[in-house]
C-alpha positions in Angstrom: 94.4 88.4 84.8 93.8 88.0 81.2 94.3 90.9 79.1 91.2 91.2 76.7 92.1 94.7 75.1 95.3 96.3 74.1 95.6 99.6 72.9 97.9 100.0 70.0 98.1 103.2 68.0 99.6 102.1 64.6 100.3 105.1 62.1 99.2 105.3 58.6 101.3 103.8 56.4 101.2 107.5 54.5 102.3 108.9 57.7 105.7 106.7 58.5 109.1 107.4 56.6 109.2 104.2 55.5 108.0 100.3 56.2 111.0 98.9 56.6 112.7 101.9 58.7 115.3 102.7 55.9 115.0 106.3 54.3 117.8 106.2 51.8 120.4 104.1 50.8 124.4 104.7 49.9 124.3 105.4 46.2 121.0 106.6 45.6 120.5 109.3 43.3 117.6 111.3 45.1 118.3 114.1 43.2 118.3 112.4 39.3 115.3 114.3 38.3 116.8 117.8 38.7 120.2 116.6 37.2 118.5 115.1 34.3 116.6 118.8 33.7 119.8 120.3 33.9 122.0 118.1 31.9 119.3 118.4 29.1 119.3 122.5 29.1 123.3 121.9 28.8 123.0 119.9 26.3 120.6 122.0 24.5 122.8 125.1 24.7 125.9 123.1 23.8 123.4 122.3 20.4 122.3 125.5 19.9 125.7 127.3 20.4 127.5 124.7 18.1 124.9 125.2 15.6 125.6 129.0 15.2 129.7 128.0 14.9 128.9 125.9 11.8 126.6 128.4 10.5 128.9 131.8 11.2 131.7 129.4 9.3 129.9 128.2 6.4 128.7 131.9 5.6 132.7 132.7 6.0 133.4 130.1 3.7 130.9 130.9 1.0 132.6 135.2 1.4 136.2 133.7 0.7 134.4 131.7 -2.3 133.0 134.6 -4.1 
């Protein structure tokens, strides 16, 4: 007997984890975003708090001048 229809449910695209069946991969940085965002607010306060050093020891400078 010759088949003349076959059923196949085939998902969305949207709807599988991924085409070729591989989710994630050793090494992959899923999370580089968020790290980025934090390392910048570090970096910021790392600025901002070296910024107030320099400026507490140049007005101690300019007292020991006078």
């Amino acid at each position: 007997m010759k088949r003349t229809r076959e059923t196949i449910f085939y998902q969305h695209p949207d709807e599988r984890p991924n085409i070729s069946g591989c989710t994630f991969f050793d090494g992959e940085d899923l999370t580089e975003e968020q790290r980025k965002k934090k390392q910048q607010a570090q970096q910021r306060e790392w600025l901002m708090q070296q910024m107030e050093e320099k400026k507490q020891k140049q007005a101690l400078d300019q007292r020991k001048d006078k």
